[in-house]
C-alpha positions in Angstrom: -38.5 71.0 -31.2 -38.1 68.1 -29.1 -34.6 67.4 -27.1 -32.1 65.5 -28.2 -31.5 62.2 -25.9 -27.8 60.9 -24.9 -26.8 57.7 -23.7 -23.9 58.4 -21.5 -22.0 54.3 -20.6 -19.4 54.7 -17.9 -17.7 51.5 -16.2 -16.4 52.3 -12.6 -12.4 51.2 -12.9 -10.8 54.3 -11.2 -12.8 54.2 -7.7 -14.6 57.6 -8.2 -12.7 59.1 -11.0 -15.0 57.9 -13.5 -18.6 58.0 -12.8 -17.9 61.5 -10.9 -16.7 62.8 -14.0 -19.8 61.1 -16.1 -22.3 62.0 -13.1 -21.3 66.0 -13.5 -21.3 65.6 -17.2 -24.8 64.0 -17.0 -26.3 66.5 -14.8 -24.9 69.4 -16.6 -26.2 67.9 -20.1 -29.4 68.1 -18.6 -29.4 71.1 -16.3 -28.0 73.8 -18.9 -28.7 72.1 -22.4 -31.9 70.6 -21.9 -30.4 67.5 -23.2 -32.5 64.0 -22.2 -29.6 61.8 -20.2 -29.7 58.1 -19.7 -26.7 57.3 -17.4 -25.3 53.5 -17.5 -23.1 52.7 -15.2 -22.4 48.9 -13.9 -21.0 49.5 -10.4 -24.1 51.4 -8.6 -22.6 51.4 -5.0 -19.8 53.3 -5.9 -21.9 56.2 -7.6 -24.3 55.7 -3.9 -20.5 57.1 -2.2 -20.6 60.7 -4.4 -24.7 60.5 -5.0 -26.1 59.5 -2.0 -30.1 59.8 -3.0 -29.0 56.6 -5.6 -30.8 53.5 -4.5 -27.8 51.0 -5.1 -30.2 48.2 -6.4 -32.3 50.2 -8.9 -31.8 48.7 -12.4 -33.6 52.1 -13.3 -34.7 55.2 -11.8 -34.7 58.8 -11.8 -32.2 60.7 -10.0 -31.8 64.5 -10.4 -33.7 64.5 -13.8 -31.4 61.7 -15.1 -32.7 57.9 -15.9 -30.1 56.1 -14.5 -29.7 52.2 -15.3 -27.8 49.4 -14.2 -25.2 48.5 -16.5 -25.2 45.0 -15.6 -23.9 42.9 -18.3 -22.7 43.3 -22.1 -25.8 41.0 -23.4 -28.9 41.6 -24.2 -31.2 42.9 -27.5 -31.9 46.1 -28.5 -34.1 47.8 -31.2 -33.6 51.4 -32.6 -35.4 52.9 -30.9 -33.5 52.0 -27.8 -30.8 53.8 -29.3 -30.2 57.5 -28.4 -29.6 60.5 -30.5 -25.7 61.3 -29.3 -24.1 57.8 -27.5 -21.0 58.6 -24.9 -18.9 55.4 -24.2 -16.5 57.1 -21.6 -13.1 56.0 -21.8 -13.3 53.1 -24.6 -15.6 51.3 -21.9 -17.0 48.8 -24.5 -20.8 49.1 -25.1 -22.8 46.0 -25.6 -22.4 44.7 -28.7 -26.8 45.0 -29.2 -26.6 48.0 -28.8 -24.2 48.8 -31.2 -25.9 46.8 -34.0 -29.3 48.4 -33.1 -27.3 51.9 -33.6 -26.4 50.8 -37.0 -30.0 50.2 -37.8 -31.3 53.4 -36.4 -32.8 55.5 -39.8 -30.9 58.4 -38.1 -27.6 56.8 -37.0 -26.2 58.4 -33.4 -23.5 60.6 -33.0 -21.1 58.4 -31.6 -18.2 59.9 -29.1 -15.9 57.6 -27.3 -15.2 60.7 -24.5 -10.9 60.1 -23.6 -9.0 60.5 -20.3 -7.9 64.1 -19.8 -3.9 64.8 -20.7 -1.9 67.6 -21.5 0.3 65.5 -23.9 1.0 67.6 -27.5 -0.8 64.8 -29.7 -4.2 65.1 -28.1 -4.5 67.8 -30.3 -3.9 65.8 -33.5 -6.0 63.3 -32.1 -9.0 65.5 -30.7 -12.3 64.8 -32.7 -11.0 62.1 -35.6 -13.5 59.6 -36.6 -12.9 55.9 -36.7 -15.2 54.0 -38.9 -16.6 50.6 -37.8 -15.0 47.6 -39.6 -18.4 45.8 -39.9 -21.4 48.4 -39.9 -22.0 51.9 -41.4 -21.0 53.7 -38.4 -18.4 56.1 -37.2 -17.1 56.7 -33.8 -15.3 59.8 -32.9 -12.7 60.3 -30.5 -13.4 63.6 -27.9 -10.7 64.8 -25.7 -11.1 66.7 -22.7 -8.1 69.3 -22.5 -6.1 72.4 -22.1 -6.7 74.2 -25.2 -8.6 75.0 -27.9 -7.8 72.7 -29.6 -8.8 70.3 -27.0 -12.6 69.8 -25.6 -11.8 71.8 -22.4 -12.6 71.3 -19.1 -15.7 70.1 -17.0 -17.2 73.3 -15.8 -21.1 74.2 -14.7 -22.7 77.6 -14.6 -22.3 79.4 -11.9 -19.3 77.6 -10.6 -17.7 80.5 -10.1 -20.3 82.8 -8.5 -21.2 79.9 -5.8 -17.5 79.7 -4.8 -16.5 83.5 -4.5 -19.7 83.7 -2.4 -19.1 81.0 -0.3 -15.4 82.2 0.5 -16.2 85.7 0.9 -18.8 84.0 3.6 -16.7 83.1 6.9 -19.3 82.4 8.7 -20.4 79.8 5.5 -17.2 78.2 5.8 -17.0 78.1 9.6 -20.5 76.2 9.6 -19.5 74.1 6.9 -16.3 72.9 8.6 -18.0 72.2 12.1 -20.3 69.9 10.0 -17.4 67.9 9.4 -15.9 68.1 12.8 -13.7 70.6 12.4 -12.5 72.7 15.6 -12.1 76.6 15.8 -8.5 76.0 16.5 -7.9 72.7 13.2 -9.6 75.8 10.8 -7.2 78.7 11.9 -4.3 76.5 11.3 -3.1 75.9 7.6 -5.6 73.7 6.2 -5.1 70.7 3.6 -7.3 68.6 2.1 -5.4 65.2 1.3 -7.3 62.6 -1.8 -4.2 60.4 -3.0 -3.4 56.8 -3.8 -2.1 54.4 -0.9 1.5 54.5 -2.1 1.7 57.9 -2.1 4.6 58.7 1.0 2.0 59.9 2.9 4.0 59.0 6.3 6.9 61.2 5.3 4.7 64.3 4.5 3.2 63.6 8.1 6.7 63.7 9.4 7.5 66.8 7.8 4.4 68.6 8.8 4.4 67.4 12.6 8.0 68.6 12.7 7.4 72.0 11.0 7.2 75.8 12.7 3.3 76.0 11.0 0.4 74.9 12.3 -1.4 72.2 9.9 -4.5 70.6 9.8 -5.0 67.8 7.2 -8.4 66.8 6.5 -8.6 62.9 4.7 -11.6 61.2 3.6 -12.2 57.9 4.9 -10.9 55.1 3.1 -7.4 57.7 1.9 -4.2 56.9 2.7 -5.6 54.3 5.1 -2.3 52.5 6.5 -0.3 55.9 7.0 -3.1 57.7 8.5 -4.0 54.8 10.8 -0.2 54.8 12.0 -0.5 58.5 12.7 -3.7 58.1 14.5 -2.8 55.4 16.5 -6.3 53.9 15.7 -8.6 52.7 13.0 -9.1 55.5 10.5 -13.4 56.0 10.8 -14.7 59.6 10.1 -14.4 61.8 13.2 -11.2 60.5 14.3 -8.2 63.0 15.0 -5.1 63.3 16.7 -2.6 66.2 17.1 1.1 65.5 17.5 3.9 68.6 17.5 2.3 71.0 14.8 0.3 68.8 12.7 -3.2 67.6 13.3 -4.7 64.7 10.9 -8.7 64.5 11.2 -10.5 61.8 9.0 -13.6 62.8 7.6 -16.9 61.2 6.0 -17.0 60.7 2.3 -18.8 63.7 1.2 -21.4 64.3 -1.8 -19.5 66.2 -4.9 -21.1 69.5 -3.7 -19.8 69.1 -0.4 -16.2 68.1 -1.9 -15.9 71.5 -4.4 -16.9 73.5 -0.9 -14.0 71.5 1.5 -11.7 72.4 -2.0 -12.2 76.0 -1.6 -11.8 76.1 2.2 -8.3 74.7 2.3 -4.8 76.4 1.8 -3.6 73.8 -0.2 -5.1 70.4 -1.8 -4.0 66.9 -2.2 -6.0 65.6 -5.5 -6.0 62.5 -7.7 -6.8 60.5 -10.9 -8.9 63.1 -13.1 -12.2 64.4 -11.3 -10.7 65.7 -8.2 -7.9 67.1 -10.3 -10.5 69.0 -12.1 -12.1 70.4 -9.2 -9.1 71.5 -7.6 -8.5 73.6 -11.0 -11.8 75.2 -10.4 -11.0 76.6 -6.7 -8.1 79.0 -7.1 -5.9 77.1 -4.4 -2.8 75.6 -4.9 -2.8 71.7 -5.1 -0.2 68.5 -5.7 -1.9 66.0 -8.2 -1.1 62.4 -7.7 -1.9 60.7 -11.1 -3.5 57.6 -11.9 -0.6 54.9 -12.6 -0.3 53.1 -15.7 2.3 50.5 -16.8 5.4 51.5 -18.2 5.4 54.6 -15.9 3.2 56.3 -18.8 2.0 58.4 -16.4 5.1 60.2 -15.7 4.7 61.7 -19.0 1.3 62.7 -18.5 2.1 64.7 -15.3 5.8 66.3 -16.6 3.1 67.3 -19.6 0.9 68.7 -17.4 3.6 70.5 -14.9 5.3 72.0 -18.4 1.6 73.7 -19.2 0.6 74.7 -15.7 3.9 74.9 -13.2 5.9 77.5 -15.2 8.0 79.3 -12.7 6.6 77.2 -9.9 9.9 75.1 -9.4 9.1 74.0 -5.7 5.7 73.1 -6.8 6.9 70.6 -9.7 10.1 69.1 -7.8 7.4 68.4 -5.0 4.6 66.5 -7.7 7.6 64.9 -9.4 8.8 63.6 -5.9 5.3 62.7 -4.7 4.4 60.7 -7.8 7.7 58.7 -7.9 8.5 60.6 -11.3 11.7 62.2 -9.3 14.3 61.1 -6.3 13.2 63.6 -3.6 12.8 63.6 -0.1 9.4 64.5 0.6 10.3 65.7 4.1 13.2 68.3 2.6 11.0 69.7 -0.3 7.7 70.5 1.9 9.5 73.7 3.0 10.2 75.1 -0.5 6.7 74.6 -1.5 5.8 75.8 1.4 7.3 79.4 0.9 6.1 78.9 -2.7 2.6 78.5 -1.6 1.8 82.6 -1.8 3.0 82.5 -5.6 1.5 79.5 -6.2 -2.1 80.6 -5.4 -2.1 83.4 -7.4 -1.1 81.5 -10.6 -3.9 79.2 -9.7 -6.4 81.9 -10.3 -4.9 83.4 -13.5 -4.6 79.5 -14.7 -8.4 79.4 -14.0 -9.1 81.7 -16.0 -7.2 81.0 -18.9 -8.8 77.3 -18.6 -12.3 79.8 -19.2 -11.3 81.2 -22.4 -11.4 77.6 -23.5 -14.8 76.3 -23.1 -16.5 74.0 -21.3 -16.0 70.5 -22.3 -20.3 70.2 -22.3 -21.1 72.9 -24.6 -18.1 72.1 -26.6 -19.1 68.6 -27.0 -22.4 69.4 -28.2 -21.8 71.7 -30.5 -19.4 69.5 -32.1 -22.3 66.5 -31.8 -24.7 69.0 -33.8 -22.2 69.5 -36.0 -21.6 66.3 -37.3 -25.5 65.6 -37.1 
């Protein structure tokens, strides 16, 4: 029986939110479900950051089993059998218009899924798997959310996930080699260790303050390119990987922008994690630490809603934890500098909710075989 193909569109609007979630989603379509994946994607330098084996100016290749193209413009003709079996548009992302017309004339039309940003809002369950017919041709889209329950799609989440990351934690001498890859001292990895991925107007500068002026050791490790203007005024100089400088208890080091393998691996070996938008979010789910999620803004402040929905689910009990992302996010006055030491002392407690939370995120699904089964379904 041969495989089913899926073309999988993603446009790059959230840095690497976006074709990080679709490049996971690819690979584990293709790793675990022997599904054929072509991956579209229109900004190819961008995917080179978190994949470095892509060759930027490829308008196709072959990269990890996946046919990658160049999404390069919304022209062009297509015929039917252009057209795959299951078609992803990720995030209402707007496929070319020949496409769709050459999906309408396919004698088997596609399973079409326009895959949704991930929220923990009540009406993604109402909304989770209707169909939306097109005005013009004998087609039906349906909408697939990624979620927190089962009534949602679930959560990204590979095989083996799990294993890798209680064997690389129960490994010291794994971690200790994988931080001195990065620059890491003996001394930066015995203190309190955070990994910071946030916005540029997150206050940063204050949560430096606090942290330099604190009785506990930390050692903050940034990508390059995060936080740039605070991280530059603590260092004193520009912010390229490899630069550090310790002042009273805190120690800021900027690293190099890391393959996702390499990113799920500095997630684990921290004591606390600073994530964003919706891929590193994820991540930081899937490595039992406790973590502050900055969210991707949206006008109107809609995204306050989408993180108090998403502190109501996860944060029960954890009050230091949500007055600190409410704070961090803008959502809530707070002094960043004054609520540090509250989740601080919250930190134990917090880190053991973050392993029971990932396991009730388990009992869900992952949002891969969910997907499919729902795509055979409706074939």
């Amino acid at each position: 029986m041969p495989s089913l193909s899926l073309d999988l569109f993603c446009k790059v609007v959230d840095n690497f939110g976006d074709i990080g979630i679709c490049w996971r989603l690819a690979r584990q379509l293709q790793r675990e479900h022997g599904i054929a994946v072509t991956l579209w994607v229109d900004d190819m330098h961008t995917f080179q950051r978190i994949c470095p084996q892509v060759d930027a100016g490829a308008e196709l290749q072959l990269v990890d089993c996946i046919k990658v193209r160049h999404w390069a413009t919304q022209e062009g003709e297509f015929s039917p059998t252009d057209v795959a079996d299951i078609v992803i548009e990720f995030f209402g992302c707007d496929i070319p218009p020949g496409y769709i017309a050459a999906m309408a004339q396919r004698p088997k039309r596609p399973v079409w899924i326009n895959l949704e940003g991930l929220s923990a809002e009540e009406w993604v369950e109402g909304c989770h798997s209707l169909p939306s017919k097109h005005p013009r041709l004998p087609l039906t889209k349906y909408f697939f959310f990624p979620g927190f329950t089962e009534k949602t799609g679930g959560l990204l989440y590979e095989k083996g996930l799990e294993a890798e990351r209680r064997a690389y934690i129960s490994d010291p001498a794994a971690v200790s080699e994988f931080l001195a890859k990065l620059g890491v001292t003996k001394a930066e990895a015995a203190a309190m260790k955070v990994s910071l991925f946030c916005y540029p107007y997150a206050p940063v500068a204050e949560l430096f303050a606090a942290w330099r002026d604190g009785g506990q050791q930390v050692t903050c490790l940034v990508p390059e390119g995060v936080a740039g203007e605070a991280v530059e005024h603590f260092l004193g100089q520009p912010a390229v990987p490899g630069a550090v400088r310790s002042e009273g208890a805190l120690t800021v080091r900027v690293l190099p922008f890391v393959p996702q393998p390499d990113y799920d691996r500095l997630l684990w070996a921290c004591d606390l994690n600073f994530v964003r938008g919706e891929d590193s979010f994820v991540r930081a789910q899937w490595a039992g630490k406790p973590f502050v999620w900055h969210i991707y803004p949206q006008d109107e402040n809609l995204h306050h809603k989408k993180l108090r929905a998403f502190l109501q689910r996860y944060a029960g009990g954890l009050d230091a934890l949500s007055a600190f992302a409410l704070a961090w996010n803008g959502a809530q006055a707070g002094d960043i500098g004054k609520l540090w030491p509250a989740l601080q002392a919250g930190l134990p407690a917090a880190a053991a909710h973050a392993v029971q939370w990932e396991c009730d995120m388990l009992e869900v699904g992952d949002l891969a075989a969910n997907m499919l089964t729902f795509c055979r379904a409706i074939r």
